[in-house]
C-alpha positions as CSV (number, residue, x, y, z in Angstrom):
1,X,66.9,74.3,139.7
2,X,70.8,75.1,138.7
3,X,71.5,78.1,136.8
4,X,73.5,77.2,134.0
5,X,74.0,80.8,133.3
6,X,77.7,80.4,134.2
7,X,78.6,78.1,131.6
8,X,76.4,79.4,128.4
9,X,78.9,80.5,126.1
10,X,80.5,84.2,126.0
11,X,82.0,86.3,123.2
12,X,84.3,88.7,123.4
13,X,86.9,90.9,121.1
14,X,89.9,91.8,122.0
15,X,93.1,93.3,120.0
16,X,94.7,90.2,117.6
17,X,98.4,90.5,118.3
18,X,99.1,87.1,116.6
19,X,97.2,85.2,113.9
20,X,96.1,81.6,114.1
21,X,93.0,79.8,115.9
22,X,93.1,77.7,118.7
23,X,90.5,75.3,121.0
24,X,91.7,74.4,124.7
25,X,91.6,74.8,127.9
26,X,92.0,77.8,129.8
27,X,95.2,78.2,132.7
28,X,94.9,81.0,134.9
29,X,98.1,82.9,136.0
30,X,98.3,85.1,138.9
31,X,100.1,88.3,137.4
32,X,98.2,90.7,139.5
33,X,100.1,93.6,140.9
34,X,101.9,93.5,144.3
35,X,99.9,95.2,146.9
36,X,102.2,98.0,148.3
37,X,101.9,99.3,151.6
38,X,102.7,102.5,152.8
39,X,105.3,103.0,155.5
40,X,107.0,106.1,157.2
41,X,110.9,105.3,158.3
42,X,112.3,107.4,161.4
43,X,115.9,106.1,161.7
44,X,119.3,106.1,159.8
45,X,119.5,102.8,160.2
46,X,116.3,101.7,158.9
47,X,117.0,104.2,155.7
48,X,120.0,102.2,155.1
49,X,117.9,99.2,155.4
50,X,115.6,99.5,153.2
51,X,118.0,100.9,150.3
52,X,119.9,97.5,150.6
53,X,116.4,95.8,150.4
54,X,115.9,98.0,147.0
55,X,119.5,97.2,146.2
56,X,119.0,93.8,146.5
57,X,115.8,93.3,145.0
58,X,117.3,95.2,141.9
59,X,120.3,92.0,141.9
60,X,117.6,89.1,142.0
61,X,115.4,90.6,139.1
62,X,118.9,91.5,137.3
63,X,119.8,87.1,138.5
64,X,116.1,86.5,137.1
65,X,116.4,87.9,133.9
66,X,119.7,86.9,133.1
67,X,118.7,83.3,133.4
68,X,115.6,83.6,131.5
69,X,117.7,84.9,128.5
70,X,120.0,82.2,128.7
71,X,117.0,79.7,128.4
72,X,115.0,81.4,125.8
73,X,113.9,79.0,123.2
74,X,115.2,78.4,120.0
75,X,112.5,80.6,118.2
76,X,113.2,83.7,119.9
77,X,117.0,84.0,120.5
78,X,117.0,87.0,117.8
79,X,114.8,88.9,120.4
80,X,117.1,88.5,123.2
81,X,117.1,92.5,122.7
82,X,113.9,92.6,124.6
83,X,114.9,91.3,127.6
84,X,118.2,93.3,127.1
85,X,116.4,96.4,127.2
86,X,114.6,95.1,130.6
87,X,118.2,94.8,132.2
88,X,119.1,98.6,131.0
89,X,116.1,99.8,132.8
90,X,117.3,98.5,135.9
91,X,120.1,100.2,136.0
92,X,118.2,103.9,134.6
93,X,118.6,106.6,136.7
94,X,115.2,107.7,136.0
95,X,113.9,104.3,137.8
96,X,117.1,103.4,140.6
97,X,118.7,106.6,141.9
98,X,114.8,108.3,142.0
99,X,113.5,105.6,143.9
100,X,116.7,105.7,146.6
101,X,116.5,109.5,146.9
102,X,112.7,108.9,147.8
103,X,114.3,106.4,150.4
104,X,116.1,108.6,151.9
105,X,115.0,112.3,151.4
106,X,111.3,111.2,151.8
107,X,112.0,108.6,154.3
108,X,109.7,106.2,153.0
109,X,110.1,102.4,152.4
110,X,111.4,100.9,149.2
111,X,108.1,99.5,147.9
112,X,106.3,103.1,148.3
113,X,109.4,104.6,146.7
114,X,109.4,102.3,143.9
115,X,106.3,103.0,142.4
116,X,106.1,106.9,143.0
117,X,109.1,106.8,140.9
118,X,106.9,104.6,138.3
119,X,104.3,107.2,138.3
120,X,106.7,110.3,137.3
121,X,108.0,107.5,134.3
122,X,104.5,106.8,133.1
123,X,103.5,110.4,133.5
124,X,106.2,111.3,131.4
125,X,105.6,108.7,128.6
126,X,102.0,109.2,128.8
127,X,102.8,112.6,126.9
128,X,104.4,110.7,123.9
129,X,102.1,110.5,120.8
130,X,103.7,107.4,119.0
131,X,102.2,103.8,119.6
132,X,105.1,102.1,119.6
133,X,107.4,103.9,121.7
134,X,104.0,105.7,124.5
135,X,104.1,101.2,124.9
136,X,107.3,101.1,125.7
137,X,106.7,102.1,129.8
138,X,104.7,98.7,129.6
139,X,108.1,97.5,129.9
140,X,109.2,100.1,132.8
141,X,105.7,98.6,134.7
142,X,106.9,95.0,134.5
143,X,110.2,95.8,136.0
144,X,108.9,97.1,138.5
145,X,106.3,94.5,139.5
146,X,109.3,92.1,139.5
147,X,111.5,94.1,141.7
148,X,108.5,94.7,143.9
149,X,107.6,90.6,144.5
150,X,111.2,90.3,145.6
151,X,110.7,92.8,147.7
152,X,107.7,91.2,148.9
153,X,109.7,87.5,148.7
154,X,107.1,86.3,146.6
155,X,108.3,83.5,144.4
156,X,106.9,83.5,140.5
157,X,104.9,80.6,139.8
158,X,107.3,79.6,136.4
159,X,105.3,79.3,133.3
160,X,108.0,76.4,132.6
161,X,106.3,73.9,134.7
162,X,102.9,73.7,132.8
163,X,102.9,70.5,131.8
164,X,99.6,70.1,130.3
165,X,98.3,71.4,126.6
166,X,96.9,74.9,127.8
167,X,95.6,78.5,126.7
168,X,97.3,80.7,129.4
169,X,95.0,83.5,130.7
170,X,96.3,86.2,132.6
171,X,95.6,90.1,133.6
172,X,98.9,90.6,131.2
173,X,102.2,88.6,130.7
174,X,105.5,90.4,130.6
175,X,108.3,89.4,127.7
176,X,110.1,87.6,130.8
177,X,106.6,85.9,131.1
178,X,106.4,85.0,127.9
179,X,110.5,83.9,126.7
180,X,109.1,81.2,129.8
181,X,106.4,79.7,127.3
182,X,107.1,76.1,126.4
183,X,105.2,75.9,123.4
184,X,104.7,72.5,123.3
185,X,102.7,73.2,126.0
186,X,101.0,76.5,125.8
187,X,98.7,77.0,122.6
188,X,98.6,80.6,122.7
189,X,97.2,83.1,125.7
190,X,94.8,85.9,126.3
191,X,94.9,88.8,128.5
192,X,93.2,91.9,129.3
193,X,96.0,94.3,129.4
194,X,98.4,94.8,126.3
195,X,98.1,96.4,122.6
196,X,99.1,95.9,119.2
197,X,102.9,97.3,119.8
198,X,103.7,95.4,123.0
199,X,107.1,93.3,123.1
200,X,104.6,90.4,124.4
201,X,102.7,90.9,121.1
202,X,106.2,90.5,119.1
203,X,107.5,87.5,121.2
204,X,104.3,85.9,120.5
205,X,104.8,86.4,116.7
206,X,108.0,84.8,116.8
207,X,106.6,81.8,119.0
208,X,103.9,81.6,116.2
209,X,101.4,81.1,118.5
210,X,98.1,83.4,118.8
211,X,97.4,85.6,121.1
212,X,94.6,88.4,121.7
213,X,95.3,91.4,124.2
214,X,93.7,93.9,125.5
215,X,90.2,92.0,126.6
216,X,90.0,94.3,130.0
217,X,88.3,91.8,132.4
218,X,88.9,88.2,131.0
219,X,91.0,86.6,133.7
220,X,87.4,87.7,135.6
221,X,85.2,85.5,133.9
222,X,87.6,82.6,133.2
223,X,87.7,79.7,135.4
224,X,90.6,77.7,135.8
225,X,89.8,74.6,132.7
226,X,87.3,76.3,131.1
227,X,87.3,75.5,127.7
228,X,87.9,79.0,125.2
229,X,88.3,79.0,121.4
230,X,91.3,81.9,120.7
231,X,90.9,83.9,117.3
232,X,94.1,85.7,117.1
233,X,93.1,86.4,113.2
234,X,90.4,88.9,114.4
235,X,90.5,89.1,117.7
236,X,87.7,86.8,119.1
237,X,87.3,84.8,122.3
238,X,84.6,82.1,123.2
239,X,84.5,81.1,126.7
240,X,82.7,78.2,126.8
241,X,81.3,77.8,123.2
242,X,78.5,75.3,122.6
243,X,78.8,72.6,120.3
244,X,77.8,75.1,117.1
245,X,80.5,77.8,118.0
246,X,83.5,74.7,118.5
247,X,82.4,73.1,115.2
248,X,82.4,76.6,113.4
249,X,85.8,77.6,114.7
250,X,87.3,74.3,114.0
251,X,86.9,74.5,110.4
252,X,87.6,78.0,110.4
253,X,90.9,76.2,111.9
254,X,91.3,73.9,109.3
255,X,90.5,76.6,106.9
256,X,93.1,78.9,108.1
257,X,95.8,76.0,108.5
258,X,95.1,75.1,105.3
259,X,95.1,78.3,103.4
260,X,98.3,79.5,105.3
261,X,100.2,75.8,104.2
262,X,99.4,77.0,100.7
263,X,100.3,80.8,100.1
264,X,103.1,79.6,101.6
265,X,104.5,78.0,98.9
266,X,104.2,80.2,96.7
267,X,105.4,83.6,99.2
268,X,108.2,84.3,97.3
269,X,106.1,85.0,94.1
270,X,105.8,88.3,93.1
271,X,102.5,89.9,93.6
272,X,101.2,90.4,90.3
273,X,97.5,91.0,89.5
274,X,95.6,88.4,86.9
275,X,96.3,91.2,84.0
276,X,99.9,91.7,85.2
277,X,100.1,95.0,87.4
278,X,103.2,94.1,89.8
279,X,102.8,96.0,93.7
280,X,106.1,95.8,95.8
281,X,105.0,93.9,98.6
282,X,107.8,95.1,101.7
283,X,108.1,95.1,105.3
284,X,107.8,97.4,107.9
285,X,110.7,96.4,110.8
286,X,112.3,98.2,114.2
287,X,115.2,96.4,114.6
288,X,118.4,94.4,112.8
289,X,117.5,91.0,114.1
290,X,114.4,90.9,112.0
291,X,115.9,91.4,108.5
292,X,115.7,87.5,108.6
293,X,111.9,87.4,109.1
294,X,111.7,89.7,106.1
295,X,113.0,87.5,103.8
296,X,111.4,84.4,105.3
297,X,107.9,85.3,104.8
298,X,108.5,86.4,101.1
299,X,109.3,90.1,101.9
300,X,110.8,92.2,98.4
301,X,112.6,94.5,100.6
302,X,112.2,96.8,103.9
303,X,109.9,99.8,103.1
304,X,110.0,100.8,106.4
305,X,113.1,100.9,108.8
306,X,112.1,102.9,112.1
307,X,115.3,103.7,113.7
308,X,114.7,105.7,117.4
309,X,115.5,102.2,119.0
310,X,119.0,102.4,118.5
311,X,118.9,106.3,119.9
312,X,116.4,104.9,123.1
313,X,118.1,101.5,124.1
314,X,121.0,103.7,125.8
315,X,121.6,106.5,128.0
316,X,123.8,108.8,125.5
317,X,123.2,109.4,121.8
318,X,124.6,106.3,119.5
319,X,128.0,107.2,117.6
320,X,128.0,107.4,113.7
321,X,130.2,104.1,114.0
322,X,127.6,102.1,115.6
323,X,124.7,104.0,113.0
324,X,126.9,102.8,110.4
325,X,127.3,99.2,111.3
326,X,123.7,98.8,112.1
327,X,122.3,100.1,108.8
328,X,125.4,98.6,106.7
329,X,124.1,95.0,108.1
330,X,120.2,96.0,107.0
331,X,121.5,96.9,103.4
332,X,123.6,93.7,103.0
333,X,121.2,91.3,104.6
334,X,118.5,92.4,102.3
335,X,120.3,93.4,99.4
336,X,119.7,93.1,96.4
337,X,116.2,94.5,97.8
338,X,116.3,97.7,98.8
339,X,115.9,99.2,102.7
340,X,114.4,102.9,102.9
341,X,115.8,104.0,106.7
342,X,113.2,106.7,108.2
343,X,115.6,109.4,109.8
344,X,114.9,110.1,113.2
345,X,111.3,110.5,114.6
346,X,112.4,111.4,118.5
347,X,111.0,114.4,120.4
348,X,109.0,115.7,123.1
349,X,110.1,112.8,125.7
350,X,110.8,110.5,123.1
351,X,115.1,111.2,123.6
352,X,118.1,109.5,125.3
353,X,117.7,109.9,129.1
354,X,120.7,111.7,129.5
355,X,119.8,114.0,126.2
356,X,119.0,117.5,128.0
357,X,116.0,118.8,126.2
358,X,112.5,121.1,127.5
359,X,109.5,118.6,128.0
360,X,106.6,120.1,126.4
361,X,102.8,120.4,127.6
362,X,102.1,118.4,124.2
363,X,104.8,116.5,122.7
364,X,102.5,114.9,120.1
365,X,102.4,118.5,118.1
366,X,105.4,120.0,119.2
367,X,109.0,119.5,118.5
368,X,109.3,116.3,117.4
369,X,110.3,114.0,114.1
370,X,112.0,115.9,111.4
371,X,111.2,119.1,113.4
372,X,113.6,117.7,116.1
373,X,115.9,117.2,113.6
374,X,116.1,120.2,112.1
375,X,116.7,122.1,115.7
376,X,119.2,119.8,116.3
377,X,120.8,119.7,113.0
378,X,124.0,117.5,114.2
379,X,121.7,114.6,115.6
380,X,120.8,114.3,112.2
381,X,123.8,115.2,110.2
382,X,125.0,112.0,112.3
383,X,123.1,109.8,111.6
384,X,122.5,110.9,107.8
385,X,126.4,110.4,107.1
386,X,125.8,106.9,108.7
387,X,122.8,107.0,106.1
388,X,125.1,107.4,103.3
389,X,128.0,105.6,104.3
390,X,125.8,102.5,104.4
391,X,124.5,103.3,101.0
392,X,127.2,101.6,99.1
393,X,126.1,98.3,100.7
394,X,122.9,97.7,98.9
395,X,120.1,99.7,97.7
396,X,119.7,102.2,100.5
397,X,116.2,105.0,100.3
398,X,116.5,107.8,102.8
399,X,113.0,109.0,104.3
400,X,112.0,112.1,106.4
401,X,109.2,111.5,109.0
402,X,106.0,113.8,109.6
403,X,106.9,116.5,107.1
404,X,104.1,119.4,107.1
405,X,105.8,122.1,105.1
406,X,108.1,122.4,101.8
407,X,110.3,124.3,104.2
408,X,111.1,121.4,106.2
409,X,112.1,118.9,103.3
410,X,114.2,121.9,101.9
411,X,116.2,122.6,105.0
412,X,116.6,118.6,105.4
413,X,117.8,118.4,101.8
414,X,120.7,121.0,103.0
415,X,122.1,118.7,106.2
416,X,121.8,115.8,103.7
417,X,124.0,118.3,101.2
418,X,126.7,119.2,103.6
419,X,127.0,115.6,105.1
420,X,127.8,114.8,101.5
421,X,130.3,117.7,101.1
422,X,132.0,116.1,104.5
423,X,132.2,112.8,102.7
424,X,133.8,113.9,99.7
425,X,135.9,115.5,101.5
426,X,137.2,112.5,103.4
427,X,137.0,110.5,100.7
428,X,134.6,108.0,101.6
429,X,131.8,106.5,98.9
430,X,128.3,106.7,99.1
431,X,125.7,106.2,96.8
432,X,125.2,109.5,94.9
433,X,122.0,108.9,93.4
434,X,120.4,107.7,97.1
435,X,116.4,108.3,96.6
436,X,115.1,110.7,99.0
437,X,111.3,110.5,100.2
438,X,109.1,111.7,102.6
439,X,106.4,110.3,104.6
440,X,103.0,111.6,104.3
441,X,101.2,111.3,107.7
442,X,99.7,115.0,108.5
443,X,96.6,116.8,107.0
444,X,98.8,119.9,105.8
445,X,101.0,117.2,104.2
446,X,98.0,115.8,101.8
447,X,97.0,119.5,100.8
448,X,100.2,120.3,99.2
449,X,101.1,117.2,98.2
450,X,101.5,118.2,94.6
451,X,104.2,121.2,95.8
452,X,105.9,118.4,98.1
453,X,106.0,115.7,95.3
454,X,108.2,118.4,93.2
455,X,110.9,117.8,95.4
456,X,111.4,114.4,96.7
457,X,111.3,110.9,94.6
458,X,108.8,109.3,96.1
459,X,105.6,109.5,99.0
460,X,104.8,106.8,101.8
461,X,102.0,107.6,103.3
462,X,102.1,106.5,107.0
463,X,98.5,105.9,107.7
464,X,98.4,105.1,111.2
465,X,99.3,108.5,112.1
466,X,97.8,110.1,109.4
467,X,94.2,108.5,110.3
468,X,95.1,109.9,114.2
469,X,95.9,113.3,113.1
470,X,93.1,114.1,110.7
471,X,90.1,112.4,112.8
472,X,91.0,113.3,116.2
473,X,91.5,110.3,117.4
474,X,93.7,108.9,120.5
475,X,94.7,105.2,119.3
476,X,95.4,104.5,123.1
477,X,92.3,105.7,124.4
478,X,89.3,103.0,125.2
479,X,86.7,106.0,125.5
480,X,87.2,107.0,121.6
481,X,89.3,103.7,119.9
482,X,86.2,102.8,118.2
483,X,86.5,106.0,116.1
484,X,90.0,104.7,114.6
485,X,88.2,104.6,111.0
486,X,90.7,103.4,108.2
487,X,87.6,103.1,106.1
488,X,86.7,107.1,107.1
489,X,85.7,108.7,103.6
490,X,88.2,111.3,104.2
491,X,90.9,109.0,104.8
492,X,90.2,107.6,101.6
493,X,90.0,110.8,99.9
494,X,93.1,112.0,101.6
495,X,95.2,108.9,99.8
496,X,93.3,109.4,96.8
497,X,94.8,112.9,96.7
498,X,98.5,112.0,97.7
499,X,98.6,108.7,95.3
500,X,97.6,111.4,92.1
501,X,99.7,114.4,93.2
502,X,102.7,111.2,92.9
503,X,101.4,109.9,89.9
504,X,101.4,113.5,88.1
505,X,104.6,114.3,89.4
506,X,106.0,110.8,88.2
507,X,107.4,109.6,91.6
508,X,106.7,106.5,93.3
509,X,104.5,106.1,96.5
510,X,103.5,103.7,99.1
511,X,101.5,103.2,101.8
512,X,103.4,101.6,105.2
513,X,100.9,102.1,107.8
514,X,98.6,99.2,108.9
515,X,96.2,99.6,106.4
516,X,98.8,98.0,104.1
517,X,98.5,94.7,105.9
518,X,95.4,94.4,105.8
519,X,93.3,92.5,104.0
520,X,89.9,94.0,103.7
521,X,91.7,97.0,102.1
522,X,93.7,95.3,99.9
523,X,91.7,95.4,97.0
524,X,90.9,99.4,96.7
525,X,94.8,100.3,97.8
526,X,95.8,98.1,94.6
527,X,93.0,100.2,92.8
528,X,94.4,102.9,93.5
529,X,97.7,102.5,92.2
530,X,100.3,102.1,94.7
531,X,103.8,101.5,93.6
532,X,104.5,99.5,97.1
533,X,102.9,98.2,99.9
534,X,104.7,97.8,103.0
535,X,103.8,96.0,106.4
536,X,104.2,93.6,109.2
537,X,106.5,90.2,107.7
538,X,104.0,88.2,108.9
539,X,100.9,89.7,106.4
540,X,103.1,89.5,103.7
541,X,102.4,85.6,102.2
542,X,98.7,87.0,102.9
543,X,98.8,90.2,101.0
544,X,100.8,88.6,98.4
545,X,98.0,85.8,98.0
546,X,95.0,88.2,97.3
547,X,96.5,90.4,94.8
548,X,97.5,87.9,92.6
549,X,93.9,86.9,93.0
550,X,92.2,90.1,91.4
551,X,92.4,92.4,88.1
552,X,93.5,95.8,87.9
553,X,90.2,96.8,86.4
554,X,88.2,95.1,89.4
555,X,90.7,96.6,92.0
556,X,89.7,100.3,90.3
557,X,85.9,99.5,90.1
558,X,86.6,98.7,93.8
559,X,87.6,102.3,94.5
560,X,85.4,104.1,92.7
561,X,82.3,102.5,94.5
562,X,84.2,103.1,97.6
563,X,84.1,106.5,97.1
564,X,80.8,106.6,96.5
565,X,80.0,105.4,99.8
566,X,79.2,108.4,102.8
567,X,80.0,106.6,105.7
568,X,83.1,104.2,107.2
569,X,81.1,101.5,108.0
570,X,79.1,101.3,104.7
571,X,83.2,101.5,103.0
572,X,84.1,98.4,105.5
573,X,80.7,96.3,104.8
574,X,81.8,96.9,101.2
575,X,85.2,95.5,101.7
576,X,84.2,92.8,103.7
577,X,82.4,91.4,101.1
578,X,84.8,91.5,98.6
579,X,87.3,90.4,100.5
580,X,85.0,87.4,102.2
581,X,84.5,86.7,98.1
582,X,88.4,86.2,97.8
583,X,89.2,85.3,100.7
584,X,86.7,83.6,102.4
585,X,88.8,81.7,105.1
586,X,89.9,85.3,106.7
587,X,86.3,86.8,106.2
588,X,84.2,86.8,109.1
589,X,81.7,84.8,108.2
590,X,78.2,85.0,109.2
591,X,77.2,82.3,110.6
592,X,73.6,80.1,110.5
593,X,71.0,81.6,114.0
């Protein structure tokens, strides 16, 4: 008798890195790690052999890379960055002169060397407490395993040459993997490596074609042409569905297709409620090159513009010059929609390589953000004036990051002061009535949010930290992710306390942490009364779409039975349902045993 227990379908979930749904056939890719091999070296001569192997290899990746940025497609030229900052980090110190001194002081061959200097990297960003940037040494790894196969003179099997409508499956695909995607080819890929901030995540984005990471052991249970439905919408994948699951997800597909052709026409609407309460809907961006996207997708300004890349990108600290032209560019691009540029949030090991600073035991709660700044009062002095300068371009907000005490905010006020003083005395304009905020994204933060809102013009309340820092929870950590609670009473309790300590003080605030682009907790967030919402470009026509779908009143009855609720996943059943009720083409619906 043949056990068909093989082919009877399997669900899994995995992390949604780009929306969409898609039904084909899976292609395996071999991106498993080189094996590396130890090997002790006795001679001079074999020494110098095996750092002009390393030297080498370095030159073919450096050849590698160069041509895959010359033949990235179309869609993602504006991310050429990416593979930009893969060049720099083959020619980092911390990687290529580490890894020849273990050649030769160590006396051990190139391959061995190579990834013991890999392990003192990841070690180091290991310590950093800030998803985007801890995801960074992602991109370190995938150097690496390229230098290391031409070491090993192992040939890539080129993503180019698929010549066949396929869903790539891999352990994980690097941003040199994916710039290789021919999308007329490729529907979308899963792998079991990756996360939400990953440069694959954002290529796929701009390639517009979904995508779900972090599945662990997928490329295990795949076979090469096994058929797999992709939700990149929620993170789902079927490997070979029955007949029910295919003709489920295909008019989900046709739903989604659909629903996204419509609130597409009308993205550059305002988002106003049926009884006409207007919410700034923004976006959240890292770098210059995705102004463009912003605007695209319907976006009423940039609520949040994270700035360390400019500091990390390079070896030495950027000048005010290149500050300047970078944030004078956001301001005019977007005008006349307003940018608010979050100063610095570097720290820890989150600075310039060649930046000579202490590393900490714990960066996440040490000196880091605007308690960085304030030790190093001319990083930020810097990049304020550049702040300022660029203010007369457009409608420029400035915002401090991870502010836990009055004292803080007061002693950044006074480097904002004396950059002005230096202006004026120079003679160069600025905008003298620039708004100054604050983010709102530690527990102290929310209990004296009524003192704070005395001195600043307006809140954003960064939720992704603030939900890490007041449950105890490591994002990046598989053993407690599932406690990441955005629905958590107290999380709602804790923005219910900031949003009235800014409505009593009569400033503005905003929320620009995930939760604002998400749709299940749309409808309480406009209950509460936000001034702005701010998120990923891509959530914006979404986001838009269901507020102009509800009443103020209903968005506050919302609330107030959310609060009423004692436990996160009573809050999220709650949400679901209203959300499914607006919505019901990105609900997950329940489908018919």
């Amino acid at each position: 008798m043949t056990d068909n227990s093989a082919y009877a379908p399997r669900q899994l979930r995995g992390i949604g890195v780009s929306p969409g749904i898609i039904i084909g056939k899976a292609h395996l890719v071999d991106r498993s790690r080189v094996r590396v091999r130890y090997k002790y070296i006795h001679t001079a001569a074999q020494i110098t052999e095996e750092i002009e192997r390393f030297r080498g290899a370095l030159l073919k990746t450096e050849e590698q890379l160069n041509i895959l940025k010359n033949q990235m497609p179309d869609q993602i030229k504006e991310h050429g960055f990416i593979l930009d900052s893969h060049l720099m980090i083959l020619n980092d110190t911390m990687l290529t002169d580490s890894t020849v001194n273990k050649i030769q002081n160590e006396k051990i061959n190139a391959e061995w060397a190579l990834t013991k200097s890999l392990q003192e990297i990841r070690h180091i960003f290991e310590q950093i407490d800030d998803d985007y940037i801890s995801s960074r040494i992602k991109d370190v790894q995938n150097v690496t395993e390229r230098i290391l196969r031409n070491l090993a003179g192992k040939e890539p099997n080129h993503l180019l040459e698929i010549n066949e409508r396929v869903i790539i499956v891999a352990h994980d695909l690097s941003p040199a993997d994916t710039t290789e995607l021919n999308i007329s080819r490729v529907m979308g890929f899963i792998t079991d490596a990756g996360g939400r901030t990953s440069h694959t995540g954002i290529l796929a984005h701009a390639l517009q074609i979904p995508a779900v990471v972090g599945l662990e052991s997928v490329s295990e249970m795949v076979e090469q042409g096994d058929l797999l439905i992709v939700d990149g919408n929620t993170g789902e994948v079927v490997i070979n569905p029955d007949d029910r699951d295919i003709i489920y997800y295909q008019e989900k597909q046709l739903q989604h297709e659909e629903y996204l052709s419509g609130i597409a026409r009308t993205s550059h609407l305002p988002a106003i409620t049926i009884d006409g309460h207007k919410i700034a809907v923004l976006a959240n961006m890292e770098f210059l090159e995705e102004v463009t996207a912003v605007r695209d997708y319907g976006g009423e300004g940039i609520g949040l513009y994270r700035t360390e890349f400019l500091y990390l990108r390079s070896k030495e600290l950027p000048s005010e010059e290149v500050l300047f032209d970078d944030y004078r560019q956001a301001a005019e691009i977007i005008a006349p929609n307003s940018v608010t540029i979050r100063s610095l949030d570097l720290g820890g090991d989150k600075v310039p390589v060649d930046f000579d600073i202490s590393k900490e035991t714990n960066p996440a709660l040490g000196l880091r953000a605007i308690r960085f700044c304030l030790k190093e009062p001319q990083i930020l002095k810097t990049q304020l004036r550049a702040i300022l300068r660029a203010s007369v371009y457009g409608k420029v907000h400035l915002m401090f990051p991870m502010v836990s005490d009055l004292e803080e905010v007061l002693l950044a006020k006074e480097i904002l002061n004396q950059a002005k003083v230096e202006l004026d005395r120079q003679g160069i304009a600025y905008d003298r009535e620039i708004k100054v905020g604050i983010m709102i994204e530690v527990p102290s933060a929310v209990t004296i949010a009524e003192i704070l809102a005395r001195h600043v013009e307006f809140f954003s309340i960064g939720t992704n930290d603030l939900i890490q820092y007041a449950l105890a929870i490591d994002r990046d950590n598989e053993h407690v992710a599932y406690l990441f609670q955005p629905f958590h009473p107290a999380i709602l309790r804790m923005i219910h306390q900031v949003v009235n300590a800014a409505k009593q003080a009569g400033i503005q605030v905003a929320i620009c942490g995930e939760m604002a682009g998400d749709p299940l907790c749309i409808p309480f967030l406009v209950g509460l009364g936000l001034d702005q919402l701010s998120m990923n470009a891509r959530a914006i026509p979404l986001i838009k779409n269901i507020i102009r779908l509800i009443t103020m009143e209903e968005a506050r009855a919302d609330f107030e039975n959310m609060m009423r609720f004692e436990t996160a996943n009573e809050v999220r059943a709650y949400a679901m349902e209203r959300t499914m009720s607006l919505v019901p083409e990105f609900g997950e619906k329940v489908r018919q045993q």
